[in-house]
One Martini backbone bead per residue (centre of mass of N, CA, C, O) as a GRO file, in nm:
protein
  182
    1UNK     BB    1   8.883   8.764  11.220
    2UNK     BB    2   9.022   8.672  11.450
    3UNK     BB    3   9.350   8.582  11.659
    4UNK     BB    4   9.524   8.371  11.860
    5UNK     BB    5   9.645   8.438  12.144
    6UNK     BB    6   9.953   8.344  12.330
    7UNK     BB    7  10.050   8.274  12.669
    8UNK     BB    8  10.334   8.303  12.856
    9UNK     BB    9  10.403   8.160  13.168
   10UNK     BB   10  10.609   8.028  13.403
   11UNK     BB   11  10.436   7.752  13.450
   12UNK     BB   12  10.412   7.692  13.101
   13UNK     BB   13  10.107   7.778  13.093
   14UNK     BB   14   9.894   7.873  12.871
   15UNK     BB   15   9.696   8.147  12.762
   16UNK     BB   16   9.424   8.186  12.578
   17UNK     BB   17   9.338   8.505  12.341
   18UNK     BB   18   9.104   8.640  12.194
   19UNK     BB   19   9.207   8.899  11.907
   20UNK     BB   20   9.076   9.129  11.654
   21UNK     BB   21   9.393   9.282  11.643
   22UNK     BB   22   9.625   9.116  11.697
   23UNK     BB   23   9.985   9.059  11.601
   24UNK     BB   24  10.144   9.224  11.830
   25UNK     BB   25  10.239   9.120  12.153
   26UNK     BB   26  10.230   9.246  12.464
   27UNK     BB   27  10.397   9.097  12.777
   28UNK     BB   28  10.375   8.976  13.152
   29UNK     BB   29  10.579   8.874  13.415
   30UNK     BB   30  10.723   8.823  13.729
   31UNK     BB   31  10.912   8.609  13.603
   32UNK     BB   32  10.994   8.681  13.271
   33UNK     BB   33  10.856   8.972  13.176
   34UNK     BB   34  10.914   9.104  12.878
   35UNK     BB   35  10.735   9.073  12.547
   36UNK     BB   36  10.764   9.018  12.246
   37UNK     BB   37  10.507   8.949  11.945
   38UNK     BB   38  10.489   8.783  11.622
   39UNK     BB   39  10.282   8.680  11.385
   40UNK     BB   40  10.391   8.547  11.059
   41UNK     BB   41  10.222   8.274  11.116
   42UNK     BB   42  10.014   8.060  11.204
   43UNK     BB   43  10.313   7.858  11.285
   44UNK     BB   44  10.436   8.138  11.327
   45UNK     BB   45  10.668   8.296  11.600
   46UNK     BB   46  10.817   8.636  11.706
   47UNK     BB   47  11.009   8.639  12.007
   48UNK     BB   48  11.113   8.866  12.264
   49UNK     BB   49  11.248   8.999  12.534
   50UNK     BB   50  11.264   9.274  12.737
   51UNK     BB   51  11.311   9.572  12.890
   52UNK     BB   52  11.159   9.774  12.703
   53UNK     BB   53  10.906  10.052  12.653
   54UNK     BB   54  10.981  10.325  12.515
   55UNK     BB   55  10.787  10.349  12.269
   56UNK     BB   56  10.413  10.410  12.223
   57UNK     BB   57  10.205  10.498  11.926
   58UNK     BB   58   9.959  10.695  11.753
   59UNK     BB   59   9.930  10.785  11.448
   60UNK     BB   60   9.818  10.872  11.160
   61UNK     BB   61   9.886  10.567  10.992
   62UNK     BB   62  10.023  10.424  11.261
   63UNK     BB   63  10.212  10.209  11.452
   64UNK     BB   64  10.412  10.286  11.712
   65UNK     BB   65  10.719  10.105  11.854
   66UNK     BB   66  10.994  10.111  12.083
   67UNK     BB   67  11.215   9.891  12.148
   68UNK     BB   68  11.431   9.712  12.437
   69UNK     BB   69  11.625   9.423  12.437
   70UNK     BB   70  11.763   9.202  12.625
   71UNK     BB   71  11.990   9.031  12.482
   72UNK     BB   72  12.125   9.296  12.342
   73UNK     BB   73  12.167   9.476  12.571
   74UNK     BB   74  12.511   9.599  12.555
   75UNK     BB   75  12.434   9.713  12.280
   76UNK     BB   76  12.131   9.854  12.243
   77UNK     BB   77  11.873   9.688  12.138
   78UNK     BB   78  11.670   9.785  11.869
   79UNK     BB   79  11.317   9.834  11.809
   80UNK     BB   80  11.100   9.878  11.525
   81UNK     BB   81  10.727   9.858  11.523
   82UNK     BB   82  10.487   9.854  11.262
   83UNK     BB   83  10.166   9.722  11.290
   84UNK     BB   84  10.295   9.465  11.427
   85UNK     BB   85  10.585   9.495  11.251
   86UNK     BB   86  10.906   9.420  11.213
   87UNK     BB   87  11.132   9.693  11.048
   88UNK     BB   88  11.394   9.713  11.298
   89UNK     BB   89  11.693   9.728  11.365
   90UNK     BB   90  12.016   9.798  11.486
   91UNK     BB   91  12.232   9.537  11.475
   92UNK     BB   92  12.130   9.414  11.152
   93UNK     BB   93  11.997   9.624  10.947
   94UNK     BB   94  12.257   9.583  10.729
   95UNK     BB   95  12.212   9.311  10.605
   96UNK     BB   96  11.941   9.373  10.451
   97UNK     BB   97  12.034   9.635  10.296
   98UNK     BB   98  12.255   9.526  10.148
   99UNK     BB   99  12.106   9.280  10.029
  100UNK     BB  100  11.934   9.458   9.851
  101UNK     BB  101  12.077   9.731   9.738
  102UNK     BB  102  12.375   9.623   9.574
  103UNK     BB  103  12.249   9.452   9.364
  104UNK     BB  104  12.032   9.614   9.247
  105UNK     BB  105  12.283   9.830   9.132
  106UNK     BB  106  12.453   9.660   8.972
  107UNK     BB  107  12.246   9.570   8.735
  108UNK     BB  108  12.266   9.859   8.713
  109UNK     BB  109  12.382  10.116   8.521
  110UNK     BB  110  12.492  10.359   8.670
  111UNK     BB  111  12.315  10.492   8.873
  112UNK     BB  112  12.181  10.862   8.967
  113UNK     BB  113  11.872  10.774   9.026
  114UNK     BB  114  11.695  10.724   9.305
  115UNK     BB  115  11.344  10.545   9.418
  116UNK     BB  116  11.190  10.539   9.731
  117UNK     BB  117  10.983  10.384   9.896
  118UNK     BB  118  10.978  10.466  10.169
  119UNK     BB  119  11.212  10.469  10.411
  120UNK     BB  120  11.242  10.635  10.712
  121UNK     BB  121  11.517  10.545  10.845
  122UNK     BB  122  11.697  10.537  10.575
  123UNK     BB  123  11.896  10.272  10.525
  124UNK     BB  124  11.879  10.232  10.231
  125UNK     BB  125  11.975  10.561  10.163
  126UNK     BB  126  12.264  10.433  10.291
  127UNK     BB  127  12.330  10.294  10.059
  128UNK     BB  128  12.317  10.374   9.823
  129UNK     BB  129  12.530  10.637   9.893
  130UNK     BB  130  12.805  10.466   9.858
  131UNK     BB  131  12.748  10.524   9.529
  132UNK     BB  132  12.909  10.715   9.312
  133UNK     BB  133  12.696  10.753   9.086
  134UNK     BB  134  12.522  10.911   9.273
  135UNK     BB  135  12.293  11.209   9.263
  136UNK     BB  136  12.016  11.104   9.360
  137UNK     BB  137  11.780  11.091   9.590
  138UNK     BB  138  11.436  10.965   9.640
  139UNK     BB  139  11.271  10.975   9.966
  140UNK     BB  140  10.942  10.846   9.997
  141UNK     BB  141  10.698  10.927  10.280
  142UNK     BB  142  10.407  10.939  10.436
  143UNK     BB  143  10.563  10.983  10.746
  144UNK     BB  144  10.700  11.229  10.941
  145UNK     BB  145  10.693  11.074  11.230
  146UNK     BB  146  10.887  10.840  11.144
  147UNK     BB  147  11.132  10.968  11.027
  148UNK     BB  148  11.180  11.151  11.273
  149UNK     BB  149  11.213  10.914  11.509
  150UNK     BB  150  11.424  10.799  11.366
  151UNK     BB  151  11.617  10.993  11.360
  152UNK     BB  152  11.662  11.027  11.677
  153UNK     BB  153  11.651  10.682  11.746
  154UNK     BB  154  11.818  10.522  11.521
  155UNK     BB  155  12.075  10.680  11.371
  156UNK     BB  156  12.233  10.795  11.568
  157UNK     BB  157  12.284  10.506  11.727
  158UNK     BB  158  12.418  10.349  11.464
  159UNK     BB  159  12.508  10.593  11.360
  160UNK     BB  160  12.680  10.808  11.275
  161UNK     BB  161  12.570  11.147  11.174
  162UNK     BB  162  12.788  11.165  10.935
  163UNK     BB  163  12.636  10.865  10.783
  164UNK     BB  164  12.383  10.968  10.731
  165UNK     BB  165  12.166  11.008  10.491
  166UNK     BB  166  12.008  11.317  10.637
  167UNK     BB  167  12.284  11.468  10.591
  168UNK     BB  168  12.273  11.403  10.249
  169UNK     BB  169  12.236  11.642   9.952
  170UNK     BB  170  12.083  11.371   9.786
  171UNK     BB  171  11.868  11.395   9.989
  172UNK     BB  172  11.506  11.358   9.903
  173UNK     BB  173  11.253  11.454  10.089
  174UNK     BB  174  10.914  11.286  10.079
  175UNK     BB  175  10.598  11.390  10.193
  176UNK     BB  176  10.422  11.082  10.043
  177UNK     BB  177  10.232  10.904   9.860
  178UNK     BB  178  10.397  10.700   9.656
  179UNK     BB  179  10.159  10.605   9.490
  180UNK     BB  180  10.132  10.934   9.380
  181UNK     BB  181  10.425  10.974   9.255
  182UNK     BB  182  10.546  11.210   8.984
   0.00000   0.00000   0.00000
């Protein structure tokens, strides 16, 4: 069963659109510009204007799309959207990374090494990477596509070269379904 999607024109009369696959979609008109919109429940919906649609494409596992927003042009915010679910912001997403990771390292007394399911954007594993007890990450990501896409396009945008996890040699990167690895 599709779900319906509502699209807001100019003139704020909604015009709406049963669609059997979209979850997150993209839309524009001459009044308003390009809009990105993602269901995230019945009644909730997280939408923002575009300045650009960098990337947009069909990978091996999934959609995947890097989108340029408008509100924090200055900026230059980027987002990551795969399967039509916001996975990162470049101005934001060290927030998210470290209330994960920095607690739950604490929990554990000092871990030496630690196993991240996911995570091709690198952004876990360079938190992860700043606890001094850490001697080896090995993050297993089924997509060597999001990963390449994310290493040239947003981690390098977003922190420095030399401040990157895929740069520093503690980090095992395993391109392979992480629920098979052992």
């Amino acid at each position: 069963m599709g779900e319906v999607v509502e699209i807001m024109f100019g003139n704020a009369f909604p015009e709406i659109h049963k669609d059997t696959t979209a979850i997150q979609t993209l839309h524009s008109n001459q009044q308003e510009g390009h809009w990105s919109e993602e269901t995230i429940d019945d009644d909730l919906k997280w939408s923002f204007a575009l300045n650009s649609v960098l990337h947009e494409g069909t990978i091996e596992y999934q959609e995947m799309a890097l989108l340029d927003t408008k509100r924090f042009r200055k900026i230059h915010f980027r987002v990551l959207v795969i399967d039509g679910k916001m996975q990162s912001a470049e101005k934001d997403e060290f927030i998210y990374h470290e209330c994960l990771i920095h607690p739950a390292l604490l929990l554990v007394y000092s871990p030496k090494t630690v196993f991240i399911m996911g995570g091709g954007e690198g952004s876990a594993s360079r938190e992860i990477l700043k606890h001094k007890t850490i001697e080896k990450v090995v993050m297993c990501d089924i997509d060597q596509e999001v990963v390449d896409f994310c290493r040239r396009f947003l981690t390098v945008k977003s922190v420095s070269l030399k401040a990157t996890a895929f740069c520093n040699k503690k980090l095992e990167l395993v391109i392979k379904d992480a629920k098979q690895f052992t």
